[in-house]
MINUSE-912831 format. One record per residue (C-alpha): x, y negated, z negated; residue number from 1; residue in three letters. Coordinates in steps of 0.5 Angstrom, whole numbers, always signed. Layout:
<nodes>
xx / yy / zz / pos / code
X / Y / Z / NUM / ALA
...
</nodes>
This chain:
<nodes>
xx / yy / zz / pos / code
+0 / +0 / +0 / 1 / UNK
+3 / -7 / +2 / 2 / UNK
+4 / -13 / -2 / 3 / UNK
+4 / -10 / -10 / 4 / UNK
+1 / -17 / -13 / 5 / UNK
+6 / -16 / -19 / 6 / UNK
+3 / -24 / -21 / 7 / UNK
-3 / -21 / -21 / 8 / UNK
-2 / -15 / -25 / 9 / UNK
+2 / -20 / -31 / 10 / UNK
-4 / -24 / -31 / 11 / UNK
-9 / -18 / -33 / 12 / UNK
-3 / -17 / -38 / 13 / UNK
-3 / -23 / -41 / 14 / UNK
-11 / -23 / -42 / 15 / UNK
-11 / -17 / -46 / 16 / UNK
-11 / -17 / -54 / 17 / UNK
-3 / -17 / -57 / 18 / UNK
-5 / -10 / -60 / 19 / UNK
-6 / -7 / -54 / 20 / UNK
-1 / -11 / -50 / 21 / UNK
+5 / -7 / -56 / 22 / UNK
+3 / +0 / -55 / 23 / UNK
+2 / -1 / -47 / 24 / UNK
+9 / -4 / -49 / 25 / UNK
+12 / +3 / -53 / 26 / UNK
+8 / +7 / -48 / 27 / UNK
+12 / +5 / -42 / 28 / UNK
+19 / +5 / -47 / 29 / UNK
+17 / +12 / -49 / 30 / UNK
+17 / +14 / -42 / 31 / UNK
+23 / +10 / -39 / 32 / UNK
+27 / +14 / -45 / 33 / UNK
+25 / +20 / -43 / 34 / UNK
+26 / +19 / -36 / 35 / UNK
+33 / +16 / -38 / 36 / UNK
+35 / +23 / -42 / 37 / UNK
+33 / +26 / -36 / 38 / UNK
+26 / +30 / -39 / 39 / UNK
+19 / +30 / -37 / 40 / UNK
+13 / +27 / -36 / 41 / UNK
+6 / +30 / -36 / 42 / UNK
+0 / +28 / -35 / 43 / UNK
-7 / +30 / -36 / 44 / UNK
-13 / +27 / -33 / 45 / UNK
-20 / +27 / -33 / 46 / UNK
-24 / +26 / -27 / 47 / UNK
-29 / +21 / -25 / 48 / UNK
-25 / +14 / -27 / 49 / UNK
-18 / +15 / -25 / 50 / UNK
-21 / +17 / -18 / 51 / UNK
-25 / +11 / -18 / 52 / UNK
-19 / +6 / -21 / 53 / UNK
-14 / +9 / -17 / 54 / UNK
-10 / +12 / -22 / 55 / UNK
-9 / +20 / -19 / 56 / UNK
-7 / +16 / -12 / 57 / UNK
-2 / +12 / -18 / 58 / UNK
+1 / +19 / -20 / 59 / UNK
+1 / +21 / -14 / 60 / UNK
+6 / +16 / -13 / 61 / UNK
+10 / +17 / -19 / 62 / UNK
+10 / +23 / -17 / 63 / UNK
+14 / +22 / -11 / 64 / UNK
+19 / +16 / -14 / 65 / UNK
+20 / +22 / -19 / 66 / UNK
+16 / +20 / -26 / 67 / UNK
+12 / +24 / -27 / 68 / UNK
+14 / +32 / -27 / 69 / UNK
+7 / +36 / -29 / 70 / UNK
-1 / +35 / -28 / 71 / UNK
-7 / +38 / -30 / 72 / UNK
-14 / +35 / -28 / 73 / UNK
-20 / +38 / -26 / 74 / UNK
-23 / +42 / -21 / 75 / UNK
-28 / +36 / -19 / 76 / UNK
-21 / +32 / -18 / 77 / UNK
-19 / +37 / -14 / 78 / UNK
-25 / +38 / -10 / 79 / UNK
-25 / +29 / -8 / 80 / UNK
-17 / +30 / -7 / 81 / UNK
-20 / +36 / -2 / 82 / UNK
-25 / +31 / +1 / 83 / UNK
-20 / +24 / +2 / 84 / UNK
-21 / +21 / -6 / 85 / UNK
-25 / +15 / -4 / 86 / UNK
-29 / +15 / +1 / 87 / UNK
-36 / +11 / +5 / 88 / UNK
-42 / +13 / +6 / 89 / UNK
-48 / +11 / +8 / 90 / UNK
-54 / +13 / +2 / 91 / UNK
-61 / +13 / +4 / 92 / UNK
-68 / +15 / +3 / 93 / UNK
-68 / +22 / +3 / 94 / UNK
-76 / +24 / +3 / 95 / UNK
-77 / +19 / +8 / 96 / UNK
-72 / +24 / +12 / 97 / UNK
-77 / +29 / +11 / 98 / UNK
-72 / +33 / +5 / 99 / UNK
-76 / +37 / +0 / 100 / UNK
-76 / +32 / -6 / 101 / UNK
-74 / +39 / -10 / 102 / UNK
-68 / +40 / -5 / 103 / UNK
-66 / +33 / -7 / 104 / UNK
-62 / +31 / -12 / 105 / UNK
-64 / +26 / -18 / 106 / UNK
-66 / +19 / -14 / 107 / UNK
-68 / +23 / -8 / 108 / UNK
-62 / +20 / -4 / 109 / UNK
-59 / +24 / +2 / 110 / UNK
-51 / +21 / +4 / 111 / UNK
-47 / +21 / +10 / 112 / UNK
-40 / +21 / +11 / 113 / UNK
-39 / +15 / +15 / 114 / UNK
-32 / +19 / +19 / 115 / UNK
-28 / +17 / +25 / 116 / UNK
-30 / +19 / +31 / 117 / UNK
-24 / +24 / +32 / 118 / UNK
-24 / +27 / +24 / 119 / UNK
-31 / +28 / +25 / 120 / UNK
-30 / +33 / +31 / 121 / UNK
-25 / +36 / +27 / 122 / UNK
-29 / +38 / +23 / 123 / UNK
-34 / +41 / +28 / 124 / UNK
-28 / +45 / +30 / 125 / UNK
-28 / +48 / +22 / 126 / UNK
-36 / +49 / +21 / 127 / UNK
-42 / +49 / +26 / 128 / UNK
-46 / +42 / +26 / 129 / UNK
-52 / +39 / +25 / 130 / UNK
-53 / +33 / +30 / 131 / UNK
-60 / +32 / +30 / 132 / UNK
-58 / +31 / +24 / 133 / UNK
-53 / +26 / +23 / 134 / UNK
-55 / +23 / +30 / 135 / UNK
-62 / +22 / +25 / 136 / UNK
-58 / +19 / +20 / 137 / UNK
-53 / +15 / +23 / 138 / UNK
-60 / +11 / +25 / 139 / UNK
-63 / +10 / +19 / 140 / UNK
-63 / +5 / +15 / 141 / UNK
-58 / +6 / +8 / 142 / UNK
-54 / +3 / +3 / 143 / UNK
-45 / +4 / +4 / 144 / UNK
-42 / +5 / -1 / 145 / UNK
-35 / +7 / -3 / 146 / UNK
-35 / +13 / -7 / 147 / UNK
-30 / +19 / -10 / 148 / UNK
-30 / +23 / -4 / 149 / UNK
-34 / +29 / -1 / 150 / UNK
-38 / +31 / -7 / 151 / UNK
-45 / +30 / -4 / 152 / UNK
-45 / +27 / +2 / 153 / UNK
-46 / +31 / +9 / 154 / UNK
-41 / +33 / +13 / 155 / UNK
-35 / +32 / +9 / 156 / UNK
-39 / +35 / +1 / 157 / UNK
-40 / +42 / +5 / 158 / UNK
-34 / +42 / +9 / 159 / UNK
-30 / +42 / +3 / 160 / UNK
-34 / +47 / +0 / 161 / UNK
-33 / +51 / +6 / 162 / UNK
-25 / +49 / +6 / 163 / UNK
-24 / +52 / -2 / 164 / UNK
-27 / +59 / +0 / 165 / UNK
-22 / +59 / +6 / 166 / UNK
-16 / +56 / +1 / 167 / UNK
-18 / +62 / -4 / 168 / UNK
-16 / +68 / +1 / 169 / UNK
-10 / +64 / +2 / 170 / UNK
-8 / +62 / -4 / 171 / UNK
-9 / +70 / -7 / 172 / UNK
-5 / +72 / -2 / 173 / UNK
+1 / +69 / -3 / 174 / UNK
+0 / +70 / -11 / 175 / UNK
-1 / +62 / -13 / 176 / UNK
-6 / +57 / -14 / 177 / UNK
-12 / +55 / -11 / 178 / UNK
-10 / +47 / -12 / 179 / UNK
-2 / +48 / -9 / 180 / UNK
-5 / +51 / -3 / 181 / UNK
-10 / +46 / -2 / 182 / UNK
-3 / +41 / -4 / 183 / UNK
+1 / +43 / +2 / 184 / UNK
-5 / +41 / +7 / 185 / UNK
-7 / +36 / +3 / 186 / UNK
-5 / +27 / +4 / 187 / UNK
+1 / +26 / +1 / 188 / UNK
-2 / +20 / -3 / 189 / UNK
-6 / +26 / -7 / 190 / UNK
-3 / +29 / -13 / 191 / UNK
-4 / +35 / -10 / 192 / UNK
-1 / +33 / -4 / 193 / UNK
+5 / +29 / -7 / 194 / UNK
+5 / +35 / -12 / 195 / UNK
+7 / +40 / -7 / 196 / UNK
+12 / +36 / -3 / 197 / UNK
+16 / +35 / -9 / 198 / UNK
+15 / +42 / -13 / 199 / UNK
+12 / +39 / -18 / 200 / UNK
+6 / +43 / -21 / 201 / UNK
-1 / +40 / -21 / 202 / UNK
-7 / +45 / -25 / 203 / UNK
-13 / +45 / -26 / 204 / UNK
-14 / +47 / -34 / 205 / UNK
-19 / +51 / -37 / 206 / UNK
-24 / +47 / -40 / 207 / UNK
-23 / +42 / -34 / 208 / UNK
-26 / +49 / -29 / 209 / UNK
-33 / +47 / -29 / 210 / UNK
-34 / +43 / -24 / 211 / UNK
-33 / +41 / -17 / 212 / UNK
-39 / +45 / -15 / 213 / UNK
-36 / +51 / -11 / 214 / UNK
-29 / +49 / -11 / 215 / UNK
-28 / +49 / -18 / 216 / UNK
-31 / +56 / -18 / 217 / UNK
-26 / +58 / -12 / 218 / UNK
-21 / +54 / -17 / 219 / UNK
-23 / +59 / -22 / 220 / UNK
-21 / +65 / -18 / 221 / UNK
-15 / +64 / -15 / 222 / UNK
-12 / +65 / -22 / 223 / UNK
-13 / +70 / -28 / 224 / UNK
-16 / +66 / -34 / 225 / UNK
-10 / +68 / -38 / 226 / UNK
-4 / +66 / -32 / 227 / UNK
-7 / +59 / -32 / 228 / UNK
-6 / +58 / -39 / 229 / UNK
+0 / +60 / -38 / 230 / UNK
+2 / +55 / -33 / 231 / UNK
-1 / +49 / -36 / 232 / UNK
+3 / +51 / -43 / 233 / UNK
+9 / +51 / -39 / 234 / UNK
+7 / +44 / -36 / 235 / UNK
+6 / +41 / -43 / 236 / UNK
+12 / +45 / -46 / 237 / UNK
+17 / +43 / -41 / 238 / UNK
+14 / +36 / -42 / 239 / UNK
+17 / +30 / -47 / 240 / UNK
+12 / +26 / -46 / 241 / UNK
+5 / +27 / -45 / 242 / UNK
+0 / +22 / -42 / 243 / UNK
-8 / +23 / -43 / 244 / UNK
-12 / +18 / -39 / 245 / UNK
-20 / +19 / -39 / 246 / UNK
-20 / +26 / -41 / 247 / UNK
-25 / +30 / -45 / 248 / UNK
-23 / +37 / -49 / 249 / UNK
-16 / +36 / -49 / 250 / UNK
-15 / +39 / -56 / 251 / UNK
-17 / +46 / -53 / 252 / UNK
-11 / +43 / -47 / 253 / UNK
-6 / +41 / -51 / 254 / UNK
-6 / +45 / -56 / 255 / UNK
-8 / +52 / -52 / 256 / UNK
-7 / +59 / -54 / 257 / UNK
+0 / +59 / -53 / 258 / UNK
+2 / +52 / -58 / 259 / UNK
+5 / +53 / -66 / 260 / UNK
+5 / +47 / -69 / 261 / UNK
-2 / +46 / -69 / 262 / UNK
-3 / +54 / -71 / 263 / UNK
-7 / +57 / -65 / 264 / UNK
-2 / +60 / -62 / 265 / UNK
+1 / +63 / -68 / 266 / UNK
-1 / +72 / -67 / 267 / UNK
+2 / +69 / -58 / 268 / UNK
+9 / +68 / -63 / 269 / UNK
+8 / +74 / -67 / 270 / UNK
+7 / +78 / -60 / 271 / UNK
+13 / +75 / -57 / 272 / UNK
+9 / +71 / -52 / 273 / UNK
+12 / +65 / -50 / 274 / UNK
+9 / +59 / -53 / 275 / UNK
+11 / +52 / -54 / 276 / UNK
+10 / +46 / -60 / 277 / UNK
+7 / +39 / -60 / 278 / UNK
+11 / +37 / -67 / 279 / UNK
+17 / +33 / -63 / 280 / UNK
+13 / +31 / -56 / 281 / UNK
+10 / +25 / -56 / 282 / UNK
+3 / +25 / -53 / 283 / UNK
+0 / +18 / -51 / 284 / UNK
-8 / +17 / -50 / 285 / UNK
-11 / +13 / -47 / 286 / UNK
-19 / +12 / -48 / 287 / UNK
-24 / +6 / -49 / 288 / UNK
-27 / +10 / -55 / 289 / UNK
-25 / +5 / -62 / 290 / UNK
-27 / +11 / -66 / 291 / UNK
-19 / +15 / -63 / 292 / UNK
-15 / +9 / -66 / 293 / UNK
-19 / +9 / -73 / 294 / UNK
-19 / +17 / -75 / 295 / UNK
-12 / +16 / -72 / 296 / UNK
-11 / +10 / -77 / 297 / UNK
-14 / +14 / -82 / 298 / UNK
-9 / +20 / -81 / 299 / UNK
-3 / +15 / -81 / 300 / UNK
-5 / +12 / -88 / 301 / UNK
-7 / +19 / -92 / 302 / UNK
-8 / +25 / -88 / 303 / UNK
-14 / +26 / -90 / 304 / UNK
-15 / +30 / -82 / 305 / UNK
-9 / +35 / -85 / 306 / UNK
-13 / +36 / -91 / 307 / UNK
-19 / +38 / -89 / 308 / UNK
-17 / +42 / -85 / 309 / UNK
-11 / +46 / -90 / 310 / UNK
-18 / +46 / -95 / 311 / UNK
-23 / +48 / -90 / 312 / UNK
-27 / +42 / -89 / 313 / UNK
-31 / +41 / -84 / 314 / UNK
-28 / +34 / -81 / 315 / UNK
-34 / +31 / -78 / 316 / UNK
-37 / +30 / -85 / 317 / UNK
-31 / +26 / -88 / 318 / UNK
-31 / +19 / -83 / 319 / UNK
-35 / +14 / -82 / 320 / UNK
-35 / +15 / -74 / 321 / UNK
-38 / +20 / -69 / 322 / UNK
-33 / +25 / -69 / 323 / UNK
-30 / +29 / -63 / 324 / UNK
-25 / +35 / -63 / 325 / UNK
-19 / +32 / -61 / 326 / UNK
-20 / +27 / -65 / 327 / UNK
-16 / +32 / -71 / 328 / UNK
-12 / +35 / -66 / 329 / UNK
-9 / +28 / -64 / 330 / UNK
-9 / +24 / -70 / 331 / UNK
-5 / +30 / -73 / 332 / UNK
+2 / +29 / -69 / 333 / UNK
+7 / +26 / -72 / 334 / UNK
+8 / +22 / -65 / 335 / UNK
+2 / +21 / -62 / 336 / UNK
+0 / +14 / -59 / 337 / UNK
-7 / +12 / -58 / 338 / UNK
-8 / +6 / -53 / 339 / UNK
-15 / +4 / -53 / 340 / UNK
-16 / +0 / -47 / 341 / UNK
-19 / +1 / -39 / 342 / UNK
-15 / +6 / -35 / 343 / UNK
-16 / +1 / -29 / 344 / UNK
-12 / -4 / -34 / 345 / UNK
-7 / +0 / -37 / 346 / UNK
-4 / +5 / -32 / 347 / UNK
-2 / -1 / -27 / 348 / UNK
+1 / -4 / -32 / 349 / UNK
+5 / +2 / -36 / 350 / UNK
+7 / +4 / -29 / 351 / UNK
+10 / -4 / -28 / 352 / UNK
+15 / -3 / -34 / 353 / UNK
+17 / +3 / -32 / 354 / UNK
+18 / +2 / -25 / 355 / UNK
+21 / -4 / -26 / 356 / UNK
+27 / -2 / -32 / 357 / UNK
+29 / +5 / -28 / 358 / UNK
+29 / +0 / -22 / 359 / UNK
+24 / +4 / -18 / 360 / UNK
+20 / +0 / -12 / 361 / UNK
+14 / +4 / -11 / 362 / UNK
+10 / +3 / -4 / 363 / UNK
+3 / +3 / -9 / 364 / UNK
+1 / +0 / -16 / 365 / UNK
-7 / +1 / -18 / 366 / UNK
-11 / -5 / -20 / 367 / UNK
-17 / -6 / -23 / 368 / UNK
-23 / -5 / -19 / 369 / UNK
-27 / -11 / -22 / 370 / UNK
-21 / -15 / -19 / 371 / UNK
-20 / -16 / -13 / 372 / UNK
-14 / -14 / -12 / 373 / UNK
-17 / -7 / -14 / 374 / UNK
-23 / -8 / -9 / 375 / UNK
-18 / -8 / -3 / 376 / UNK
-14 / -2 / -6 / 377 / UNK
-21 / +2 / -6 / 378 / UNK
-21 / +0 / +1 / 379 / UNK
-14 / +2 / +3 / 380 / UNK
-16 / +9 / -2 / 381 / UNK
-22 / +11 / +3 / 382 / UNK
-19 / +7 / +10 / 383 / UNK
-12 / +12 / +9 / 384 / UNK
-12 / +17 / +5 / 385 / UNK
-14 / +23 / +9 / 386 / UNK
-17 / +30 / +7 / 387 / UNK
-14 / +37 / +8 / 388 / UNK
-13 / +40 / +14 / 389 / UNK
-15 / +46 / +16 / 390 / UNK
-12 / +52 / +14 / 391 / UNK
-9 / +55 / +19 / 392 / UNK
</nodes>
């Protein structure tokens, strides 16, 4: 993407609260020092906001400048990442289409994928086309919107679904994931693509399966339960830094079956399995939820989290605030960062500081998508980032 606006960057940064602005501050130096004493950085991500933000397309390009060494997301990421990440689409009416309401999601609207001419004869190529219907579409009337891509739009939703069936043979046959399969025919710009160019693992986690319609469940397939596990402990185990960004359930990623310090991987040790500790990792979490910082506040002050857990109490009894799961396993570790803030805000600006101190020039920085740097970034996200091809 050309012309970065580091001005524009610095202005966002300069509106943010000073607390916010110091733990982006030792978020940033945290991963420079690692990168300096040549350790890694991962990342686990959550779906929906990072797309739309930009964030997957910024770790992408982290990636490929080297920062960051490991990824685990959700099978809706990948299915977007499959599709294009952004893309436009024309939303209609889709009763006045003549679909069964029933057949129709909430809304009853019906999408198309507004493709170029040439993606959508390739595409014609893969699967056999309606068009009756996209010519009865691309005359009606509809709302274009920039949205994550494929998921429910027509063609490129159902090409995409048909595309991960085909991904999941040639994934079993050569023994990995379904997510590096599609990475080696996908857009360099993706995490998947930049994953796969740079050998650096992007993965789906176990409680992130659940989505992305019949891709997540060719996701699902394509590893045993057990050997995806594995796979994501080996991408936090080898991490010296852990970013979490707009993620839910991420005690049951960062601490999974194969993690001592919180205990759960306790009997994997005893079996001689290989497992991993977080004591000495930092883990650095970005999220909007105040409730984070304040159970972690709580936990730094008193250890009333580590109490209740060593007497057998039920935490969510024991704070003044609407209790999620990670909340324990994160306040727990004795490097852990919470940065509450918009990913959209934090992520450019924590990827600014570290690029400019191991004097990195990245070809693309994320914005905001309020800003109208981050409007044009979504533009140039659904004008040049292409889907997978075909698979040969």
């Amino acid at each position: 993407m050309a012309n970065i606006d580091f001005e524009a960057l610095k202005t966002i940064e300069e509106g943010l609260p000073s607390s916010t602005r110091s733990r982006i501050d030792e978020a940033a130096k945290r991963i420079i020092d690692a990168k300096q004493q040549e350790k890694k950085v991962a990342v686990v991500t959550g779906s929906g906001p990072n797309l739309h933000e930009g964030v997957t397309t910024l770790i992408a390009e982290l990636i490929r400048v080297g920062v960051i060494d490991g990824v685990t997301t959700s099978s809706a990421v990948i299915a977007h990442e499959m599709a294009g990440t952004l893309d436009r689409v024309k939303r209609m009416d889709g009763v006045a289409l003549g679909f069964p309401p029933e057949k129709l999601p909430r809304g009853g609207c019906f999408e198309l994928t507004l493709l170029e001419k040439k993606t959508l004869e390739e595409i014609a190529e893969e699967i056999p086309l309606d068009r009756d219907l996209l010519a009865r579409l691309e005359e009606a009337e509809g709302e274009v919107i920039i949205k994550a891509a494929g998921n429910m739009a027509y063609p490129m939703g159902l090409r995409t679904e048909r595309l991960a069936i085909d991904l999941l043979q040639a994934a079993q046959i050569k023994g990995i994931s379904l997510e590096e399969a599609a990475g080696h025919s996908a857009d360099p710009r993706t995490m998947i693509g930049a994953g796969a160019s740079k050998g650096v693992p992007v993965l789906v986690s176990i409680p992130q399966l659940v989505g992305g319609g019949g891709v997540g469940l060719a996701i699902g397939d394509s590893l045993s339960t057990t050997a995806r596990a594995a796979a994501v402990s080996r991408i936090l185990g080898e991490a010296e830094v852990i970013i979490e960004s707009a993620v839910a359930l991420t005690q049951e990623i960062h601490d999974g079956p194969f993690e001592t310090y919180t205990g759960h991987g306790i009997w994997a040790d005893w079996m001689g399995q290989p497992t991993y500790s977080l004591e000495e990792k930092s883990l650095i979490r970005i999220d909007l939820d105040p409730n984070l910082e304040k159970v972690w506040e709580i936990e730094k002050g008193s250890s009333q989290v580590q109490e209740a857990i060593n007497k057998g109490l039920p935490k969510t009894k024991m704070f003044d605030v609407p209790f999620r799961m990670e909340m324990s396993g994160f306040a727990r570790l004795p490097k852990s960062l919470p940065i509450t803030g918009d990913i959209g805000v934090v992520w450019p600006l924590m990827a600014m500081k570290v690029c400019e101190d191991l004097g990195i020039e990245p070809d693309f920085l994320s914005y905001p998508q309020q800003t109208e740097a981050g409007q044009k970034m979504r533009e140039w996200i659904a004008d040049e980032v292409r889907p997978c091809l075909r698979v040969k």
